[in-house]
Every structure is written in C-alpha cells, then in structure tokens.
N, C-alpha and C positions, 0 to 999 in steps of 0.2 A: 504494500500500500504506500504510492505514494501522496505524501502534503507539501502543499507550498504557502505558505504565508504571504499574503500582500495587504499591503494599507492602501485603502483604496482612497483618491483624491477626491474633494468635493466634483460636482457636476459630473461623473465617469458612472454609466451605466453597469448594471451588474448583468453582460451579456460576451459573449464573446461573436456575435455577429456584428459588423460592423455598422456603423450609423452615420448618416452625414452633419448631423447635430450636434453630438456627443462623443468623446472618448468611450471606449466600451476598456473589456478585460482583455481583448486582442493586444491594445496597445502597451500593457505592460509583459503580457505574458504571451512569452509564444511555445509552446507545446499543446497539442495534438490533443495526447492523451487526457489531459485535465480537464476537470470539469467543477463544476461553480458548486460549491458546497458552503449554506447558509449567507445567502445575498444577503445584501443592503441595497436602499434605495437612493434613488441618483444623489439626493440633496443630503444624503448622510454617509460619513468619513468613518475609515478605520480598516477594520481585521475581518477577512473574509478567506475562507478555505478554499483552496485549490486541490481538485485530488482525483484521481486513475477509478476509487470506489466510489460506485454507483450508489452504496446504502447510507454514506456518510450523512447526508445532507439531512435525511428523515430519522436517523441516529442523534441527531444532535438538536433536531428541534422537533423532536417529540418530549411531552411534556414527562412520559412515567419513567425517563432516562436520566432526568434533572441534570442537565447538563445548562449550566445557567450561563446566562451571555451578560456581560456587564457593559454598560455604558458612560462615558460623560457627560452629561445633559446641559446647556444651558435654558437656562427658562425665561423670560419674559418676567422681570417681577422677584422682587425678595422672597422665595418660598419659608413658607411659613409650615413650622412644627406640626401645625394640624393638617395639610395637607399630606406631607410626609405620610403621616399615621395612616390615614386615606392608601395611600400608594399602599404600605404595609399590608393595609387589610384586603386589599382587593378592589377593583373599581369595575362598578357597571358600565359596560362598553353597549352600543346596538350590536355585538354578536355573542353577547354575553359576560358572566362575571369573569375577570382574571383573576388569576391565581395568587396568593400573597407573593408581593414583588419584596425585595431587599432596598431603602433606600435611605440616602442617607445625604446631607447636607456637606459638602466638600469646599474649597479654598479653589480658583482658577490655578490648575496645574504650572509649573515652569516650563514641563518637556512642552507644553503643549506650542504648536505650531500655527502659524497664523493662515488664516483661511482665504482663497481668493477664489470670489469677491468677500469680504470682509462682513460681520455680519453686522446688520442696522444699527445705529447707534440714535441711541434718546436718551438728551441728559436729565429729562423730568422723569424718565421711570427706570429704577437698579435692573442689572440683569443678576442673577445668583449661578451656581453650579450645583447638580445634583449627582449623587451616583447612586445608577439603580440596575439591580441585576435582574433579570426575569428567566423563567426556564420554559415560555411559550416563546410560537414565531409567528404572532399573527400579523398581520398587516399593519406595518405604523404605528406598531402596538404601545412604543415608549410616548412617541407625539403625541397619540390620543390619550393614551392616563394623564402625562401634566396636561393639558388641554382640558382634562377632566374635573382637573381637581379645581383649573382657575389660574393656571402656570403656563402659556402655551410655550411649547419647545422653539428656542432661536438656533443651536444648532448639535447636532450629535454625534458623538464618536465612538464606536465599538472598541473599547479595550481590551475586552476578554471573553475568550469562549472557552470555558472549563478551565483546567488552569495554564492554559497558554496567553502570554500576557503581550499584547504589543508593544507596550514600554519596556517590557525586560531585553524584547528582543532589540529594541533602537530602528525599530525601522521607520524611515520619514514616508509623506505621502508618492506612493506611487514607487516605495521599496519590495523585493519580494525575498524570500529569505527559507530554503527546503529548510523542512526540520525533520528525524527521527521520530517516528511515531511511537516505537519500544521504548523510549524516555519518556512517556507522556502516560500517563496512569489513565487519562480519558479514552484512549485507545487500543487497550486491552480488551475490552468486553464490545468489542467491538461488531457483530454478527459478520460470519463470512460473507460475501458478495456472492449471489445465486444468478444465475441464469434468469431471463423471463421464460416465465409458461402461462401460455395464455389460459383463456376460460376455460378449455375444454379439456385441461386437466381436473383429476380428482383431488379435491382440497381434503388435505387431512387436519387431524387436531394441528392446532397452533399455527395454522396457515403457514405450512413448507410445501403444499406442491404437494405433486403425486404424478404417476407416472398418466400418460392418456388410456384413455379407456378402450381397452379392445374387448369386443365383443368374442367370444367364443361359437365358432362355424360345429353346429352338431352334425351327428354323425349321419352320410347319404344326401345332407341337404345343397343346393346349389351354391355357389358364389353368386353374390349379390350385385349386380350390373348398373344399379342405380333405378329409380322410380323413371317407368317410361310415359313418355307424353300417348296422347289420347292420337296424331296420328302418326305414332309408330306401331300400335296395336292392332292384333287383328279383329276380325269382328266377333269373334268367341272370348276377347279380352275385354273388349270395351264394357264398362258399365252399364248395368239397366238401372232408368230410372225407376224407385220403388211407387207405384201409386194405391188407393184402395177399391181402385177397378170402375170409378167415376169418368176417369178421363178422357177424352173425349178423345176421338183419332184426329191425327194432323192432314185437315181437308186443303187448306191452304196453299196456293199454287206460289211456287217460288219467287222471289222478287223480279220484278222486272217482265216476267211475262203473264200473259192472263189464262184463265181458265180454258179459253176458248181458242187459244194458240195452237196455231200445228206443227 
C-alpha cells in the first residue's frame, strides 16, 4: 500500500482530471496509480491522502473506524464557551445530528502560512481560531457546525487524519511527502483491498462477496440456449392464449384490404 501526503493549496480542486478554472491534484502529483483518498473542498487547505488502495478513502471516513480528522478553523466572531459546548455535544445539521465533535479554542498558529487571496478583513468584528476534530465526512461538515452555532467559518485547514500530522511533517502548500504506512498505527487494521463483484454475486454474512451462482445442469436434461422469441418458434411452440370458451373467432379481415377483396 502505497501513501502520499500532500497539502493541498487554497483554490486547487480535489480531482485529478484536469480543469480550465482550477489547479486540480494532477498539478502536484503525477503518478498513475494514486488515487484521492478523503478530499477537501476547493476553498479549504491542508492534508489529503494519496494512495494505490481502493478501500482507504471509506476506511477513514466511516464513522465506526473513529479515525478522527482534525482541523484549524477560523470563524467569523470571538467564539464563545457556549458554542464550543454546542460543537461538543453534537449539532442538528438538515441531514441530521452529528456526532460529539472535539473542540477547543486555540491561539493563530506560527507554522501557519499565509493564504492567497488572503482572507477578508473587518476591523469592527474579531476573527478567533478553533480546533475541532470530527470522525464523520459529511459535506462541509466543519462550515456548517460553526455556521450552526452562530460562528460562520472564514477559513480551514486539515491538520490531521488519525495521527498523521501535517505540521510534524513540515510540509508547505502544494508539498507532497510518501510516508511508510507500517509506522503508522492507523494503518494496520486496515481491510485488505478486494476485487469488485458485482450484484450477481452471492452476498454472504459480513458482506465479502461470494462466488457467482451456478446453477447445477441435472441429470438427461438439455443445455439451456437462452429464452426464444415468438418468431423463432415453431407452431407447436408458440403459446395458446388461455380463454373460458366466450371468445369470439377473429372474423376480421387484415389491415389494408377488405372483406370483399380478391
């Protein structure tokens, strides 16, 4: 398995198809085999996975794996203890409650890097810093909690997914950096990478698949040639229809010509 760590720059899509608008993941990263494990969205910076496994992505942001992804938040507004506590406890979002989030009221970092374009400035209203860890991956999920609380987010930085940290590593925006996944404790219980099998396999317990279903040919009986249409059968094949002996004979002379035609 491998991983690549990149910090991803503001404005840079989490795609590797190319765009005429945008930076995508092409422009930092060129290999083939890699693939996007736990995006970010275009207007937010930081630590995104790069990796060969297919299962990573759904490993890392399914909730019963607790693999928590931590943030730097700036918010709009001096947050206040009680919204905190909010965050703590869980916030009704429209697709439902989230999960106790981790958060905590932080100092503007030093590592931290300046953003281009820079984010708005108002000298009549404080900006604060938050850090908040979550172990969902819903959509804009950090935006919407401080937005929730009455904090709208100014701008965000992924620092950590489990305990791979992008400040330990030193990487600047648009750095990328392989790491050893056998050093990483998050990586260990990691389910092997399976093959796709489609529907028409037999799903067993714990959804791994199961082989396709062959039917067993008994004994004397023909191989199966497939269901034939109505005119490739002969007339001893064809269907009768069933009636209860009311129905009337087809007196009706064919389209197009009349009863009286020679």
């Amino acid at each position: 398995m491998k991983i690549v760590i990149l910090n991803k720059p503001y404005d840079v899509l989490s795609q590797f198809r190319k765009d005429e608008a945008h930076m995508t993941m092409s422009d930092f990263v060129d290999d083939p085999t890699l693939r996007l494990a736990g995006r970010l969205d275009m207007d937010s910076e930081g630590l995104v996975f790069l990796t060969d496994h297919g299962g990573l992505n759904q490993f890392i942001t399914n909730p019963a794996n607790k693999k928590y992804k931590t943030y730097l938040v700036q918010v709009d507004g001096d947050i206040s203890e009680e919204a905190l506590e909010k965050l703590r406890q869980g916030i009704e979002l429209n697709d439902g409650m989230t999960l106790p989030a981790k958060a905590i009221k932080v100092s503007e970092p030093e590592w931290l890097w300046e953003r281009n374009p820079p984010v708005r400035y108002r000298a009549n209203i404080p900006t604060s810093w938050v850090e908040i860890s979550i172990c969902e991956g819903r959509n804009r999920q950090v935006r919407r909690m401080t937005s929730a609380v009455g904090f709208p987010t100014l701008r965000l930085i992924r620092t950590k997914i489990g305990s791979i940290d992008l400040v330990q590593l030193g990487l600047q925006p648009g750095e990328t950096k392989e790491i050893e996944p056998l050093l990483y404790p998050d990586f260990r219980d990691v389910p092997e990478e399976r093959p796709y099998q489609s529907r028409s396999y037999v799903k067993k317990p714990g959804g791994t698949g199961g082989k396709p279903i062959h039917q067993k040919k008994k004994e004397g009986e023909k191989k199966k040639t497939g269901t034939k249409r109505i005119w490739q059968m002969d007339e001893s094949e064809k269907p009768r229809r069933k009636t209860n002996g009311t129905t009337r004979p087809n007196t009706k002379a064919p389209r197009g010509r009349s009863r009286n035609s020679r």
